[in-house]
N, C-alpha and C positions, 0 to 999 in steps of 0.2 A: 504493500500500500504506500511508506514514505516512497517506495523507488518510483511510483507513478507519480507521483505528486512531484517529486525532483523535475524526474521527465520532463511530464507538462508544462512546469513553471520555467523551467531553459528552453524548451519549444517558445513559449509564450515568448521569452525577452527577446532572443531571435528575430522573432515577427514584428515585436512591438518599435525595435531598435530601429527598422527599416522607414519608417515612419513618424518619428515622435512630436507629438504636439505640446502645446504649454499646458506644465500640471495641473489639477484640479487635485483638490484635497478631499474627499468624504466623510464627513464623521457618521458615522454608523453607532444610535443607543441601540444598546440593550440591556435587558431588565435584569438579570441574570449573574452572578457573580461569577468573577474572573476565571475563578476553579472551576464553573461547573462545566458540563463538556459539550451544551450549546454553546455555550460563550468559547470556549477555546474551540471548534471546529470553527465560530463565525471569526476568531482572528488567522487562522488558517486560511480561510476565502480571503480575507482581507490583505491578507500577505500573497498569496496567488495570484490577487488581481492587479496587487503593487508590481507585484516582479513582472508578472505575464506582461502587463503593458509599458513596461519600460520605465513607470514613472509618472506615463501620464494621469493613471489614477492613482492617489493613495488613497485606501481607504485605512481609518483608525477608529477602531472600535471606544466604543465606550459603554464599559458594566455596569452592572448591581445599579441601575436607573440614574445612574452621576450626570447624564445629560439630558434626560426627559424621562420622567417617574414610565412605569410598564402601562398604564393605563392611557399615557399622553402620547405614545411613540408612533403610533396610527393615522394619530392625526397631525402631528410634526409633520411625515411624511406626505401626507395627499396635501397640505397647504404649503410644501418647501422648507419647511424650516431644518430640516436635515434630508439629505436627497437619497440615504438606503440608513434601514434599520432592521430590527426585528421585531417580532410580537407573535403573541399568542394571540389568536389570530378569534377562538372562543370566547375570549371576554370581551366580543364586543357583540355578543348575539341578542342584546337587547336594542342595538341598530337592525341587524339580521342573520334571525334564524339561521341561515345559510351556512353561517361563521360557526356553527355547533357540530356542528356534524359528525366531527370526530368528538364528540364527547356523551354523545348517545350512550346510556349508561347497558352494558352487557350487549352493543350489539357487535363491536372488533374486540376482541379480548387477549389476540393475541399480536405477535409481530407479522407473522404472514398477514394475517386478518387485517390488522393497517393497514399493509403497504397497498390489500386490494382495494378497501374502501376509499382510500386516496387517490387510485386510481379512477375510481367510480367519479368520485368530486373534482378531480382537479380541473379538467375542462369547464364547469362552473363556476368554481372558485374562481379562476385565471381571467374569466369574463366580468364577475361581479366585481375584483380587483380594477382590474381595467375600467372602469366605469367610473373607481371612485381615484383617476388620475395616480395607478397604482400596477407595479409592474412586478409579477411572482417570479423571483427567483430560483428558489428552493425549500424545501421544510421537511422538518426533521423530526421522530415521533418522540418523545417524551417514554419511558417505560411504563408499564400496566401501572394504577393506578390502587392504592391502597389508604387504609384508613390507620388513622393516628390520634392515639388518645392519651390521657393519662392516667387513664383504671381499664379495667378489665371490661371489656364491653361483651355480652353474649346473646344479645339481643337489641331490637328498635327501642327494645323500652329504658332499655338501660340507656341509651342516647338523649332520651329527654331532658331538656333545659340547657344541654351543652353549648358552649360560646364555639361556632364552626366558623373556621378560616372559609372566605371562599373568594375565589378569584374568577368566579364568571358566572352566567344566568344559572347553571346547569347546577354547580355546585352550590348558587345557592338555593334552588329547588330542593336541590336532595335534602338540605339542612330543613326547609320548611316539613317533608314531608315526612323526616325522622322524629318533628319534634324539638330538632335543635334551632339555635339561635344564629342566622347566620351573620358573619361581622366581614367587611368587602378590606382583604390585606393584600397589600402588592410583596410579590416576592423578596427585596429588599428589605421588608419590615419583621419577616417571619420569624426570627430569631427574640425578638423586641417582644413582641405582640405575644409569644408561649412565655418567655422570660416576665412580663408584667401581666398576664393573665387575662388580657384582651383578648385572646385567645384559648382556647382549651383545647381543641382539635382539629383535624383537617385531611382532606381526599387529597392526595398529593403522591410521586413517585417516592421509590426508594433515595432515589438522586438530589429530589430537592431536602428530605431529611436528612440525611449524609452531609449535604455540603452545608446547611446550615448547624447541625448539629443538636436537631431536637433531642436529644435522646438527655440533654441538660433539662429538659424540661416536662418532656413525655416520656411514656412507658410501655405503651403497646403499638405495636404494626402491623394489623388483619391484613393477609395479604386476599383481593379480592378479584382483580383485574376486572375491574370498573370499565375502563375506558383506554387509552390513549392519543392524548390529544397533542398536538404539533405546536412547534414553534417555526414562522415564516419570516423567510430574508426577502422583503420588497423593496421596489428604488422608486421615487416620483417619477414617474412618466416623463417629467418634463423635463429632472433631469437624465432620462435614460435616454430619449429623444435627440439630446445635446453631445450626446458621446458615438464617435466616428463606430461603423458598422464592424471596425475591425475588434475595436477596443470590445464592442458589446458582443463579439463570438468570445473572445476571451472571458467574460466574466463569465458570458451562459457555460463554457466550460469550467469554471473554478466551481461554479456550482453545482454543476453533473458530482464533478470530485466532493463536494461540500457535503451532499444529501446520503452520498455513499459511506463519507466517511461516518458522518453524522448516524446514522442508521445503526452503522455497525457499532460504533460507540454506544448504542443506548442499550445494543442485546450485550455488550459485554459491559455495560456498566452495570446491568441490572442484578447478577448476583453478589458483585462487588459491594454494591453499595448496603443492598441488603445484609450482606456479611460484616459493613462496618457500624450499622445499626446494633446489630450483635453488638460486637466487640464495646460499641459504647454503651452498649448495657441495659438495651432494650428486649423487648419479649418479642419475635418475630416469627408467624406462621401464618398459614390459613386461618380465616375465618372459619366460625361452626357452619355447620348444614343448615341450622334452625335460622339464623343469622344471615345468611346468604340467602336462602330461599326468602326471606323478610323481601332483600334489599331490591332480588330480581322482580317482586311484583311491583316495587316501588320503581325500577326502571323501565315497566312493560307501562306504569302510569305514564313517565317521563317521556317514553318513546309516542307514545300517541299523541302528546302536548307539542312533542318536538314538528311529528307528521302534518298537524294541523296548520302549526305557524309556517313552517316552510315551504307549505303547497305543494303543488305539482314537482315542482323541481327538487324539492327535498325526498318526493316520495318515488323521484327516478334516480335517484345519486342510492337510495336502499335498495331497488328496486334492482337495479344493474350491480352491487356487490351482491348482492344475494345469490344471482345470475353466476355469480364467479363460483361460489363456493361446493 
């Protein structure tokens, strides 16, 4: 894998060298800290796309929300005020529906299952982007999605009253319909918010616990595979539009490399991380049966809520993975 990326990135300066125009700088937010391994694949693209074009792009990432909190980066983007970013592309499905897709609770649950339901959506995704002055790069899935608490949870009822992190429509449904309280935390805050109890719990990967270190704060992690839901590299339109045809084969290639790398980071980060939940001294397994079967009726409600807002086009992006499987 580094020897393809070597490759490419010396193809790239080669090509870029034969033609160089005067630099452009990009800063690139993301919500995400330095360590975690969307953010180091997105400075890996951003160094591909430095070296590939010779210069004429830099791009320079910026983490853990330092230059547009996770909820602001969306829209940074379609108004110019940073010309490529990332997001989670889910927490803005109280704009649209559409943007949920991957977080329909129990309907991908695995990493094949992703990669086909992305396949399903991305030609709508790619159009609805495009519409709001937004150009899809690449995106990369997040691991199965598991629950986080600080007692022993065995059932819905044991869930009642909890303070639930939630960071999009979805997760906060699920909190309404366990009973818990949902409270809206951007990933930068996560550490804070279990540390001073603004928090109690939360649907989240193995990878965002690990890298923030709930295990200072929580004690349990029901492994349940929820969901997996993406994080997306977009550029404004208007800056993509402004960049010579050559430059924008090179990026569309750093992010072939990006999605790939990205991907595969997330199925070997996922027992890593779960092992470091361990090690910091957490309780980590399956969910009960009793506990699970709760959660799936409450995702068969969520699924039909999802089907409704989304219309026709939500119910062919299902329609055509199902088709896959």
């Amino acid at each position: 894998m580094n020897m393809t990326i070597k490759t490419v990135l010396a193809a790239g300066a080669i090509v870029a060298t034969a033609g160089v125009a005067h630099a452009e700088k990009w800063d690139m937010p993301m919500a995400y800290s330095a360590t975690n391994f969307h953010s180091a694949t997105g400075a890996e693209f951003a160094k591909c796309v430095t070296t590939g074009t010779g210069g004429d792009i830099e791009i320079v990432t910026h983490p853990s929300g330092s230059l547009f909190k996770g909820g602001d980066i969306k829209r940074a983007l379609q108004t110019g005020q940073a010309p490529i970013g990332e997001r989670l592309l889910s927490g803005h499905q109280n704009e649209n529906a559409l943007f949920g897709f991957d977080s329909i609770p129990f309907l991908a649950t695995s990493f094949d299952d992703s990669a086909k339901l992305w396949k399903a959506a991305k030609p709508t995704l790619t159009k609805l982007l495009d519409e709001q002055n937004l150009v899809l790069l690449y995106a990369v899935p997040w691991p199965p999605q598991g629950l986080y608490f600080k007692k022993e949870v065995n059932s819905v009822a044991d869930m009642k009253g909890i303070k639930f992190r939630s960071y999009n429509t979805a997760t906060a449904r699920l909190a309404e319909l366990t009973g818990m309280l949902p409270v809206s935390i951007e990933a930068a805050e996560i550490s804070q918010a279990f540390a001073t109890g603004v928090a109690e719990a939360m649907v989240s990967s193995g990878s965002t616990g690990y890298d923030r270190k709930v295990w200072e704060s929580l004690t349990h992690f029901y492994e349940v595979d929820a969901w997996l839901p993406r994080n997306y590299v977009m550029v404004n339109k208007d800056s993509w539009g402004g960049t010579s045809k050559a430059n924008q084969n090179i990026i569309r290639g750093c992010a072939e490399l990006a999605e790939y790398a990205g991907n595969y980071r997330s199925i070997q980060y996922t027992d890593f991380t779960l092992n470091g939940l361990r090690a910091g001294g957490m309780t980590v397994g399956p969910a009960g049966e009793g506990l699970v079967n709760e959660l799936k009726k409450i995702g068969e409600t969520m699924t039909s809520e999802w089907l409704e807002k989304s219309g026709a086009e939500g119910k062919a992006i299902v329609d055509a993975f199902k088709a896959m499987k």
